[in-house]
C-alpha positions, -999 to +999 in steps of 0.1 A: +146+638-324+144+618-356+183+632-362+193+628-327+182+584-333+197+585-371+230+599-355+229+572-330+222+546-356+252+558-378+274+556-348+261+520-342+270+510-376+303+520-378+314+510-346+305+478-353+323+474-388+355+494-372+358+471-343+392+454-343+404+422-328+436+406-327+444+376-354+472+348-341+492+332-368+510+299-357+531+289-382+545+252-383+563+230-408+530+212-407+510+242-418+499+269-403+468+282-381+449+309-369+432+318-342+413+349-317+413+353-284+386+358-260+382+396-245+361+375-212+401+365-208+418+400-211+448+390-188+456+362-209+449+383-240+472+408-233+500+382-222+493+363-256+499+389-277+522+410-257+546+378-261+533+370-295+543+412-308+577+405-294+589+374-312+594+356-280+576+325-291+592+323-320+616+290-318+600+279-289+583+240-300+551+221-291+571+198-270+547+175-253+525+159-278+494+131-267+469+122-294+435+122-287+442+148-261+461+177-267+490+197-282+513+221-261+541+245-264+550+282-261+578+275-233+592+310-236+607+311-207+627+272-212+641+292-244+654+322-228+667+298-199+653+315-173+651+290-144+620+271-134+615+286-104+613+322-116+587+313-146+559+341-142+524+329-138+491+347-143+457+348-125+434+324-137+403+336-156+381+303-157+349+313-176+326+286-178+312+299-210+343+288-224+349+249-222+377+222-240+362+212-264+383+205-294+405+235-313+401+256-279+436+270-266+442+269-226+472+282-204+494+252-192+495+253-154+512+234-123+491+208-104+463+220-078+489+205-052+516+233-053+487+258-076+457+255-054+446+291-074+448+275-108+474+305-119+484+301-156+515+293-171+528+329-184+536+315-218+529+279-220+500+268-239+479+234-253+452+236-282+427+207-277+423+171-301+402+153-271+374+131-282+340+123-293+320+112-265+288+090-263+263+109-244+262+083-217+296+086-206+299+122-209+270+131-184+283+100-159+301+108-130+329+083-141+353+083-110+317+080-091+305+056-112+336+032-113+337+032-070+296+025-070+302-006-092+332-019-076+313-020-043+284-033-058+299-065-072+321-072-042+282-086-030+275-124-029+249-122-053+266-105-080+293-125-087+289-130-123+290-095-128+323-096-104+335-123-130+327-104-162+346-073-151+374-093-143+378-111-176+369-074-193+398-060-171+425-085-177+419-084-215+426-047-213+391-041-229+385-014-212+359+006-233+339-025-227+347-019-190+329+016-192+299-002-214+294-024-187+292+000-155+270+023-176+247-003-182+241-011-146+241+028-139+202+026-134+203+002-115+237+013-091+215+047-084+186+028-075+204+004-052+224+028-033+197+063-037+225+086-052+226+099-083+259+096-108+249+121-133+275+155-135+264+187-144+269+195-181+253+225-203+233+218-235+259+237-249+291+212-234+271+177-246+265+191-283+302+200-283+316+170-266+289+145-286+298+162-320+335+177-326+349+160-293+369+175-266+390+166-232+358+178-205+376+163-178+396+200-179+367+216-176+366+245-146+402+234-136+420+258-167+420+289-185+407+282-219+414+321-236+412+312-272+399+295-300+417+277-333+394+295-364+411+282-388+438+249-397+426+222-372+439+202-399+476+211-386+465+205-350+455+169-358+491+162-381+508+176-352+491+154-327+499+124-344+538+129-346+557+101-329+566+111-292+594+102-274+597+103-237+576+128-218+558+129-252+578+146-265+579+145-304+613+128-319+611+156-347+615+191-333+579+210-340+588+249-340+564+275-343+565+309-354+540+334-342+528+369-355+497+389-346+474+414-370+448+438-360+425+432-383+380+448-381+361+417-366+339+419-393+368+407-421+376+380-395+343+368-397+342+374-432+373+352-445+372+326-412+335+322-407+341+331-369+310+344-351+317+374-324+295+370-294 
């Protein structure tokens, strides 16, 4: 019996320090980064690095470029000038464990109106910049918010508040705009009996209050990966200057390549924890 458990044990072990995962090198003239995909994604995965193992990224660019939000690129299918209409897409494979907050990598899609499944892009994707967020205006229903308050101060009595917005408004102050609703958020939910607040995991607000993120995304896209490594390239290419369609006025190609490498070296040399 005491064999039978030390065999088990052994087999334990070396599973775990033989267990391989695949490592995504983007390089850029800006640098390069690194990154691992999510198994909770395996479509995606396998799409990733099917394209990746064939050099069919490689010359593609991160053509649309916003700061503050995100980077994307990977339009393999642009490239090989296959026409729009015959891009492949995948299934989506939303995990809500999985959120945008900032160096996560997501499939590109088409809008819910002609997409109402969400599919994925089959090559296009964005790594997220987003923002820091103040806790107040991360767990606010902003949309809900904004629509409360403009009702409220279309009452007699609250005209100066009516004015204030207003002057905030023409002045294009608009992150005073949101410190003003939020301050009367209290009393909206009060007034009207509803409640503005969204829900958000512990694990979303420490993300989104700390390193920053785009949560509006959240639920509506696949995020299948993760940057590990060279966010520092991320944020030089999201501050190239854009032309139209934000697209930057310097061609940004990329180069990809893929290694199969034991998740314990990953960990080891990138400081990424498996879950």
């Amino acid at each position: 019996m005491r064999l039978i458990t030390f065999v088990v044990l052994l087999f334990v072990l070396f599973s775990c320090t033989t267990e391989k995962d695949y490592l995504i090198k983007i390089q850029t003239k800006h640098g390069d980064m690194y990154a691992v995909l999510f198994d909770e994604t395996p479509i995606h995965k396998k799409n990733f690095v099917d394209l990746a193992k064939a050099g069919r990224f490689d010359s593609t660019e991160f053509h649309r470029v916003i700061p503050h939000f995100m980077i994307q690129g990977g339009d393999v299918f642009g490239k090989e000038g296959l026409p729009q209409d015959q891009w492949p897409t995948i299934a989506a494979e939303i995990v809500p464990q999985y959120f945008h907050s900032k160096g996560m990598i997501a499939a590109a899609r088409q809008g819910n109106n002609i997409n109402p499944e969400r599919r994925s892009s089959g090559s296009q994707f964005y790594i997220v910049q987003g923002k820091v967020y103040e806790r107040d205006e991360l767990v606010t229903d902003m949309k809900l918010l904004s629509e409360t308050f403009f009702k409220y101060i279309q009452l007699a009595s609250n005209e100066a508040l009516k004015n204030e917005y207003s002057r905030l408004y023409e002045e294009e102050k608009f992150d005073s705009l949101n410190h003003l609703m939020l301050q009367e958020k209290t009393n909206l939910e009060g007034f009207y009996s509803i409640n503005l607040e969204k829900p958000l995991t512990k694990e979303q607000i420490e993300a989104y209050t700390s390193i920053g993120g785009t949560p509006h995304l959240d639920g509506e896209y696949t995020v299948f990966g993760k940057i590990i490594d060279g966010l520092d390239v991320m944020e030089k290419i999201a501050s190239v200057p854009t032309g139209p369609r934000d697209k930057p006025l310097e061609s940004v190609f990329m180069i990809l390549s893929v290694e199969e490498l034991p998740k314990t070296k990953i960990t080891k040399k990138f400081g990424y924890e498996y879950k």
